[in-house]
N, C-alpha and C positions, 0 to 999 in steps of 0.2 A: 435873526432866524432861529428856529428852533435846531436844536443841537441834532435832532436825526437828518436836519435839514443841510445841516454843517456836513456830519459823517457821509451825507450822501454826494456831496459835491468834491468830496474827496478823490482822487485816482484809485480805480479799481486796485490797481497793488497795492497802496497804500492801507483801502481796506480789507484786503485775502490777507495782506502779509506777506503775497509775493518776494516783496524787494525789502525786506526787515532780514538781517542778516545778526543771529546772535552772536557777541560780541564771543572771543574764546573764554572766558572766564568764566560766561557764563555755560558755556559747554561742561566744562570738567567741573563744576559745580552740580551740574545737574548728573552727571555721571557719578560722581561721590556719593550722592542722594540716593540713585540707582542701586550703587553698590555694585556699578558693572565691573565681569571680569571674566577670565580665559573659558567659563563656562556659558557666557549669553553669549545670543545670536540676536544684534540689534540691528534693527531699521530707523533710518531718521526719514520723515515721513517730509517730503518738501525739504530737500538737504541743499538747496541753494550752490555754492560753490564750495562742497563737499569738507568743511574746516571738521564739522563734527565729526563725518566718519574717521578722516586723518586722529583725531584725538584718541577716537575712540580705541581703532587699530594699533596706535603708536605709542600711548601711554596706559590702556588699560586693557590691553591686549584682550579685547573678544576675539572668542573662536570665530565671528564673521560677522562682520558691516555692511550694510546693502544703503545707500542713499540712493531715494526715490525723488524724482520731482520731470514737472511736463514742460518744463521748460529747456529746449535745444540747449540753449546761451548756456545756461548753469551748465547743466550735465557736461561740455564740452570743457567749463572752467573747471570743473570737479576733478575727471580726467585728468588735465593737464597738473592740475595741482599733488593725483596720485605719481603721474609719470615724474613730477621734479621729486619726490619723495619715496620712490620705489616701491610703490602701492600697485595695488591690480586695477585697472579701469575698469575692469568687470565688476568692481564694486557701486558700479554707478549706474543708475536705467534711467533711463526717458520713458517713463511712464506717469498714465492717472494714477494718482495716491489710491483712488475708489476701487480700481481695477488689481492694483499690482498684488505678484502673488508675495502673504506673508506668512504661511500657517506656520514657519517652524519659528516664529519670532517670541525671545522669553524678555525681551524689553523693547519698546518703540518709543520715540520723540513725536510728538505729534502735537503741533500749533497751528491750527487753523482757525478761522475766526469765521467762516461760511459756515451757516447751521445746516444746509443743505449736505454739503458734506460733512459735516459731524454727526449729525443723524446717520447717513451711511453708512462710517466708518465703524460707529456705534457698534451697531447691529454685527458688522463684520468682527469686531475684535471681543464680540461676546461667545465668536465660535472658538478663538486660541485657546491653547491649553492652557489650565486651570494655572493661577501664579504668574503668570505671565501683566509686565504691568508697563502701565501707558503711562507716560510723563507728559499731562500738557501745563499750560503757561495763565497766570491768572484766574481761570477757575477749571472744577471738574468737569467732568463728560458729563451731560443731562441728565438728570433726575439717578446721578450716582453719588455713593457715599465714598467721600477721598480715603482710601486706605494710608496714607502720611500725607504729611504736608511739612513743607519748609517755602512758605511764602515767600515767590510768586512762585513756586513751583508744584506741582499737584503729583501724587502717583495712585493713579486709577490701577486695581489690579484686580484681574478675572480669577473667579466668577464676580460680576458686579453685585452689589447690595445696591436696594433701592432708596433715595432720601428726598424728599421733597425738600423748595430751595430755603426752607430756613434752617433745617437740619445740614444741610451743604455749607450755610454760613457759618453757624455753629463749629460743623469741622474745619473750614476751612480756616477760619480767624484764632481759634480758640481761645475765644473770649465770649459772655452772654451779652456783654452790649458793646456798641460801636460810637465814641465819640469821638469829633474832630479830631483829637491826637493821634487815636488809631486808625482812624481812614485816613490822614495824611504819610501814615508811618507805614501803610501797607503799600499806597500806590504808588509812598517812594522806590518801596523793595520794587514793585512791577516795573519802574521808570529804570531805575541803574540795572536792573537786568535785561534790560533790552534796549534801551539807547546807547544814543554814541560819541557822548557828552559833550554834549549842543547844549549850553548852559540856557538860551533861552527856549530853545525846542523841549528840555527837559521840564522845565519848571510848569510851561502850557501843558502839557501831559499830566503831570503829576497833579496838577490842578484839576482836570478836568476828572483824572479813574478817583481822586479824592471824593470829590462830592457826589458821583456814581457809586458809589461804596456807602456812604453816608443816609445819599436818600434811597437805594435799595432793602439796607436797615428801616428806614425811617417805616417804610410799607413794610416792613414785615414784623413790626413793631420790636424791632432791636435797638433801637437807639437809646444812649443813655439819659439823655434828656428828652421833653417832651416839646419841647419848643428848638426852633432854629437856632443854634448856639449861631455866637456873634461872626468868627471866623467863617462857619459854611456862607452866611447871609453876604459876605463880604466878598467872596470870591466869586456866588452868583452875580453880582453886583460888575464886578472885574470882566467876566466873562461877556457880561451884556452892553455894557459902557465901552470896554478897550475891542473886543473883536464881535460885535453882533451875534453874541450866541446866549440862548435862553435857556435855562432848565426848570425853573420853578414850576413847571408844567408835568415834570415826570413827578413829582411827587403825589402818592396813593396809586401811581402807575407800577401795580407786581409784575407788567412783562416788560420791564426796562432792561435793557438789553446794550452794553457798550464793547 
């Protein structure tokens, strides 16, 4: 099958991101990055069972943490997790991410993988005040320029600049071309930053955002070679043989999308 045929047969949470829980590590990593501290007001946007805001509150003491997400279950664990740590429950809502109110926010976490909501939210976080900056995972906001990067991690910050997606590669990578070493070495950072070290679940991942890295370059004429180095050839090969999954097909494909 072809690989959007794979991602579609997937469980909806699995592809929202629902039920991806960042590991703590990668929290206060991304807070370091942030440079949060007694002066932000952050939102983690889909806070699942509340680990971030607790970090947030607890180690890098913002002035105030709201986790957002529509999910009862979470919110309920959030809570419970404020109450065994003498946190405020109030810092947790049962709401849409689309909806919820955010204007006083001068840092947000935000991973979502629905464009439908990303568009949305787009548009919403170009109304925040100026400096105000959005952390998401893997790549920028659409058609925005990363104001820093520390791979897999992105910080989008208002007012946006506009970049089309080779210029976003460019910051995002920082590098002019993309060979197999460097798309294995980026989708690694993407993999240990958000799994949960399932040695074989990891390696199928890292395999698959590799060669989506690879042949994204490839179309957008980044690649450092002009021909399929041996290793990409090998792992579409793997992909097709070991679990029915096809990609040599997104190749000259510029709306690849994973």
């Amino acid at each position: 099958m072809k690989i959007e045929e794979y991602i579609k047969s997937l469980p909806n949470d699995i592809i929202s991101g629902n039920e991806v829980q960042l590991p703590e590590r990668s929290f206060r990593k991304i807070f370091e990055f942030l440079n949060l501290n007694e002066n932000d007001v952050f939102y983690h946007l889909g806070c699942g069972d509340g680990e971030g805001i607790k970090i947030a509150l607890q180690e890098f003491h913002v002035k105030k943490a709201i986790g957002v997400d529509n999910s009862k279950e979470k919110i309920q664990q959030a809570k419970k997790l404020a109450e065994d740590n003498d946190l405020n429950g109030e810092n947790f809502l049962c709401q849409d991410t689309v909806t919820a109110k955010i204007d006083d926010a001068t840092a947000i976490l935000f991973w979502f993988t629905d464009i439908e909501i990303i568009e949305k939210m787009k548009k919403r976080f170009q109304s925040l005040q100026d400096g105000c900056k959005i952390v998401t995972i893997w790549g920028p906001l659409p058609e925005c320029l990363p104001a820093q990067v520390d791979f897999p991690y992105i910080i989008n910050q208002v007012p946006f600049k506009h970049a089309n997606l080779k210029e976003q590669l460019l910051a995002t990578f920082g590098i002019k071309c993309i060979d197999f070493v460097a798309a294995w070495e980026y989708a690694e950072r993407y993999t240990k930053a958000i799994a949960s070290h399932n040695t074989e679940n990891d390696r199928f991942l890292t395999i698959l955002q590799s060669l989506v890295i690879w042949i994204n370059a490839k179309n957008l004429g980044m690649t450092c070679e002009d021909d399929i180095p041996v290793p990409i050839k090998n792992y579409m090969e793997i992909l097709k043989r070991n679990f029915g999954i096809e990609v040599e097909h997104l190749l000259n494909d510029t709306n690849l999308k994973f």
